[in-house]
VEXLUMKE-775431 format. One record per atom (N, C-alpha, C): residue in one letter; x, y, z; chain. Coordinates in steps of 0.05 Angstrom, whole numbers. Atoms other than C-alpha are relative to their C-alpha. Layout:
N
REC,a,X,Y,Z,A
...
# end
This chain:
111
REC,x,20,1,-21,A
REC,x,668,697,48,A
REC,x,-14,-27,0,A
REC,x,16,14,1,A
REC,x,653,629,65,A
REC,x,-21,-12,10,A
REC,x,21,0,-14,A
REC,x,600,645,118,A
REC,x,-25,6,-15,A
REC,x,20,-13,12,A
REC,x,556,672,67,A
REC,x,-24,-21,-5,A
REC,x,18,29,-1,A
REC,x,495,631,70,A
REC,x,-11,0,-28,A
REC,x,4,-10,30,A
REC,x,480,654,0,A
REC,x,7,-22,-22,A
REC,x,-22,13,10,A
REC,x,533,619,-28,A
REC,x,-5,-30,-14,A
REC,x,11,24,3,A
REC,x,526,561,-71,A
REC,x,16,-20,8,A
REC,x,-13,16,-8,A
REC,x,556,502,-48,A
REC,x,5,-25,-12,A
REC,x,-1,28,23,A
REC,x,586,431,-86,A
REC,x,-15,-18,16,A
REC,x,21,26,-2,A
REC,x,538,376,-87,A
REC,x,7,-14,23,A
REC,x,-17,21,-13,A
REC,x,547,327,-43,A
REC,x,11,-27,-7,A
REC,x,-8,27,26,A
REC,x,588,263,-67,A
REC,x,-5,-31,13,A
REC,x,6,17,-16,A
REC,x,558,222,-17,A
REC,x,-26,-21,-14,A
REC,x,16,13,13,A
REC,x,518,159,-40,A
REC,x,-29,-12,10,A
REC,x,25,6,-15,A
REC,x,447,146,-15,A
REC,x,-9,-31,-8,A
REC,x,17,36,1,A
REC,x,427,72,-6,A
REC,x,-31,-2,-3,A
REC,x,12,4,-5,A
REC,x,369,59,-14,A
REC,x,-17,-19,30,A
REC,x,10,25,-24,A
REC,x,321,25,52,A
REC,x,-17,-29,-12,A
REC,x,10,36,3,A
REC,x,312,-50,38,A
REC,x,-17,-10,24,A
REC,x,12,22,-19,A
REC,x,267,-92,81,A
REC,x,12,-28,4,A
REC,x,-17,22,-8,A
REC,x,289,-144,115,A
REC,x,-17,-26,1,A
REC,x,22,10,5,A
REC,x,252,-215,121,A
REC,x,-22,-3,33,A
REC,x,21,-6,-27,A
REC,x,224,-198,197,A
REC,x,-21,21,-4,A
REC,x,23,-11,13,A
REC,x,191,-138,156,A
REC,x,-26,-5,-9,A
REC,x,12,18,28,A
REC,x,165,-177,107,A
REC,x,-25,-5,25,A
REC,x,11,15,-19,A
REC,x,140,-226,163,A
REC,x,-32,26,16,A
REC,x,18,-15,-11,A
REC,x,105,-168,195,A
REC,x,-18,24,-10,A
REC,x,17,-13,17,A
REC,x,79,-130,143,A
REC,x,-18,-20,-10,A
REC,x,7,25,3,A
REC,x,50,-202,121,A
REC,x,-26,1,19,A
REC,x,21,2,-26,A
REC,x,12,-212,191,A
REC,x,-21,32,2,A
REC,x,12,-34,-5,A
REC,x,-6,-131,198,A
REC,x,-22,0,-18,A
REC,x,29,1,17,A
REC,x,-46,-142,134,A
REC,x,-24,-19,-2,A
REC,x,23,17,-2,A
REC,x,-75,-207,145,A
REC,x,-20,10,22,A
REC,x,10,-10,-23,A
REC,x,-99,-184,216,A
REC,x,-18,26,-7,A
REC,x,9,-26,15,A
REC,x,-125,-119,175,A
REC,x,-36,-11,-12,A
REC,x,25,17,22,A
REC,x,-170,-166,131,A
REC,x,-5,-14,14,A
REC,x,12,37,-16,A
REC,x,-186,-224,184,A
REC,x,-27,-8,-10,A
REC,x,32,11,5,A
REC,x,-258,-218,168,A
REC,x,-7,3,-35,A
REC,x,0,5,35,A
REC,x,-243,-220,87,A
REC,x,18,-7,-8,A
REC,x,-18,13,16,A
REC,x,-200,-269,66,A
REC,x,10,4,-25,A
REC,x,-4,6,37,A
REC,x,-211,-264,-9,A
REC,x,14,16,-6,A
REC,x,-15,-26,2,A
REC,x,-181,-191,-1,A
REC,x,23,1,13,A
REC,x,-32,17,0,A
REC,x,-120,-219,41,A
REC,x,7,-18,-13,A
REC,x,-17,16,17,A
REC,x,-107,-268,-7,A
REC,x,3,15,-19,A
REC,x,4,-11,23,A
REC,x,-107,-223,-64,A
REC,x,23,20,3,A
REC,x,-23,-8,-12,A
REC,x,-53,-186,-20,A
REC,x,18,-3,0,A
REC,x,-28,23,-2,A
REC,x,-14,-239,-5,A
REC,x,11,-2,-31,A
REC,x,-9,9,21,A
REC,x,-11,-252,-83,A
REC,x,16,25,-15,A
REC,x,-3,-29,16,A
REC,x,7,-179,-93,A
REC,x,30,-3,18,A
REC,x,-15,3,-18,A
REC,x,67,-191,-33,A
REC,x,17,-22,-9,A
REC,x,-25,20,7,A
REC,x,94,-252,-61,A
REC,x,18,15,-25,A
REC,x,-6,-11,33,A
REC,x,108,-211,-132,A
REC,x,15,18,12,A
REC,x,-27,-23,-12,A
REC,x,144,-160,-86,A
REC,x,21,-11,17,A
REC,x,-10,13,-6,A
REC,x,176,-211,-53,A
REC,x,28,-16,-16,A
REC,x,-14,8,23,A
REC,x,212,-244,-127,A
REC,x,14,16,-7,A
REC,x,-21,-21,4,A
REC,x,229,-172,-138,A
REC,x,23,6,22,A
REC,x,-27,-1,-17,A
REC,x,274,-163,-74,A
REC,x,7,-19,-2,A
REC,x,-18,25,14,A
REC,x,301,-235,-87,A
REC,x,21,2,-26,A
REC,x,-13,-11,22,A
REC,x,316,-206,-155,A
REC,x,21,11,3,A
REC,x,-18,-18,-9,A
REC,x,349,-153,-130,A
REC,x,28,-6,23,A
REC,x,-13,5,-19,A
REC,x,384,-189,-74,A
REC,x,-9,16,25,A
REC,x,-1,-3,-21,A
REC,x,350,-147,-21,A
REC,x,-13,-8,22,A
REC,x,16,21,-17,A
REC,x,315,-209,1,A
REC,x,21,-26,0,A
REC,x,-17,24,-3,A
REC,x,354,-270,27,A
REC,x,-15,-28,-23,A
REC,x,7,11,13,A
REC,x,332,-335,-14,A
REC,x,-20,-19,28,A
REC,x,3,14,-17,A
REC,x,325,-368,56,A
REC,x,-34,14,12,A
REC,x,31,-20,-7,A
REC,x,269,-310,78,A
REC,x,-20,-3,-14,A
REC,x,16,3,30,A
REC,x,232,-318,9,A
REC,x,-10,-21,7,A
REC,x,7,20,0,A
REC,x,226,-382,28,A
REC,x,-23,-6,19,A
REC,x,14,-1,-24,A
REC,x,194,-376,94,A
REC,x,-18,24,4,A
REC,x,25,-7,9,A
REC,x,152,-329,68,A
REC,x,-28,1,-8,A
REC,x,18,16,16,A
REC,x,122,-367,15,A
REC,x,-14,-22,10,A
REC,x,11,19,-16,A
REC,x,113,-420,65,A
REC,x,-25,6,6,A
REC,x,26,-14,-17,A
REC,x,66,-375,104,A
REC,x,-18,2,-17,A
REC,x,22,-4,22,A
REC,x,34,-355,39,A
REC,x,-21,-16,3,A
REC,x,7,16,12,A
REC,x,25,-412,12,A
REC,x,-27,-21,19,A
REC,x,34,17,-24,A
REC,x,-25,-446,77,A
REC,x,-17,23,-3,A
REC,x,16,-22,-4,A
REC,x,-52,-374,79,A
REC,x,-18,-2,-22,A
REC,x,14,-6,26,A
REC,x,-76,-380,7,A
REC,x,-22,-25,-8,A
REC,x,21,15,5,A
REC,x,-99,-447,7,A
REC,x,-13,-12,29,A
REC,x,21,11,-20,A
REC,x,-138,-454,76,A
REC,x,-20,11,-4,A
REC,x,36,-6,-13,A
REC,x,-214,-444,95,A
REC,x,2,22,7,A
REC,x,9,-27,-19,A
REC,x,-245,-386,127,A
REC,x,2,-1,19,A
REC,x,-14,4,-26,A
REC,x,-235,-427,186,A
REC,x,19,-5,6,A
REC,x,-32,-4,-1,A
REC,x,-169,-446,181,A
REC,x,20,26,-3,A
REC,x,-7,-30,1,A
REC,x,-158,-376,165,A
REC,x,3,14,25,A
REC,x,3,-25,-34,A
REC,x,-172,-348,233,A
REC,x,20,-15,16,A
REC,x,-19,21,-12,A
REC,x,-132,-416,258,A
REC,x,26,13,-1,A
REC,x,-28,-9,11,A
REC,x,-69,-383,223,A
REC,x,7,16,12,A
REC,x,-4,-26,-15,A
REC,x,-72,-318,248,A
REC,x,-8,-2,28,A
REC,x,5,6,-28,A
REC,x,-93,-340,317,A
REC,x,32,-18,8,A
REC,x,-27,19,-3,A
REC,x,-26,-388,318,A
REC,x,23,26,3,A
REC,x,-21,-17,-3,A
REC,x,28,-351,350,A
REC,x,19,-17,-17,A
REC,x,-26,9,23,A
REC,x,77,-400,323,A
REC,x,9,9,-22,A
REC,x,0,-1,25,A
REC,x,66,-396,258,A
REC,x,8,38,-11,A
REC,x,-11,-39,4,A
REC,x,86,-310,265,A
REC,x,24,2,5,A
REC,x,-30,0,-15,A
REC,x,145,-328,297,A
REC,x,27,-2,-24,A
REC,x,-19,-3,36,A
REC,x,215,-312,246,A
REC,x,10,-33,2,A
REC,x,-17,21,2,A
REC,x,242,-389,264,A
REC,x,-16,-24,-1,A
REC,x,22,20,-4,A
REC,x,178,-426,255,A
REC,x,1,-18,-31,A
REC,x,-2,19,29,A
REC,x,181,-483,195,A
REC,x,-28,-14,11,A
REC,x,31,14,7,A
REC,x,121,-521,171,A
REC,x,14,-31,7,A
REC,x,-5,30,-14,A
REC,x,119,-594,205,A
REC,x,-5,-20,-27,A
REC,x,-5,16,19,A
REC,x,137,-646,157,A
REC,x,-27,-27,11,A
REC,x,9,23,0,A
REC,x,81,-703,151,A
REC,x,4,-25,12,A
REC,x,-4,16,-11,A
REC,x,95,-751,193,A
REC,x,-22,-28,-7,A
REC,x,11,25,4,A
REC,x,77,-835,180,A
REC,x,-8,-7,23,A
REC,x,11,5,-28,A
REC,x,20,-851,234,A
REC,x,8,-27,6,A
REC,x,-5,34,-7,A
REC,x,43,-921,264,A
REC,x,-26,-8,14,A
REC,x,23,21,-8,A
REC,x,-7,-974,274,A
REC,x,-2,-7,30,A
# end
């Protein structure tokens, strides 16, 4: 009877992946929290520092690109060391949310 709903049935031998994040996640879990905290930095940065550490671990793991990590840390890293007003600058900058946005290299002012 193998209608019997009774019935025990073999396991399944099917393998469950785990769900990885990707680095547009990242990116937007990133912004979601800063935007969360806008009016307390000290407590999005303290975030961010808790985000980069989860960040090393999917790197670890491979289920972070090295390239994403990077452009991550980028964001971090102005996030952590600007002002209170540069703070709002950041998160007011659409660019800078955007997944293909790089940080502008220094440029030599000519005379």
């Amino acid at each position: 009877m193998g209608w019997w709903p009774f019935s025990r049935k073999e396991p399944s031998k099917r393998v469950v992946e785990p769900i990885t994040k990707d680095g547009r996640t990242w990116l937007l879990e990133l912004r979601d929290m800063c935007e969360r905290n806008f009016d307390n930095p000290e407590e999005a940065k303290r975030r961010i520092r808790q985000m980069q550490v989860e960040w090393q671990e999917c790197l670890d793991n491979e289920s972070l690109s090295l390239v994403n990590k990077e452009a991550l840390d980028s964001r971090a890293i102005r996030l952590l060391s600007c002002t209170d007003i540069e703070w709002l600058k950041w998160l007011d900058d659409l660019e800078f949310w955007k997944t293909g946005w790089k940080p502008v290299q220094n440029s030599v002012d000519k005379d």
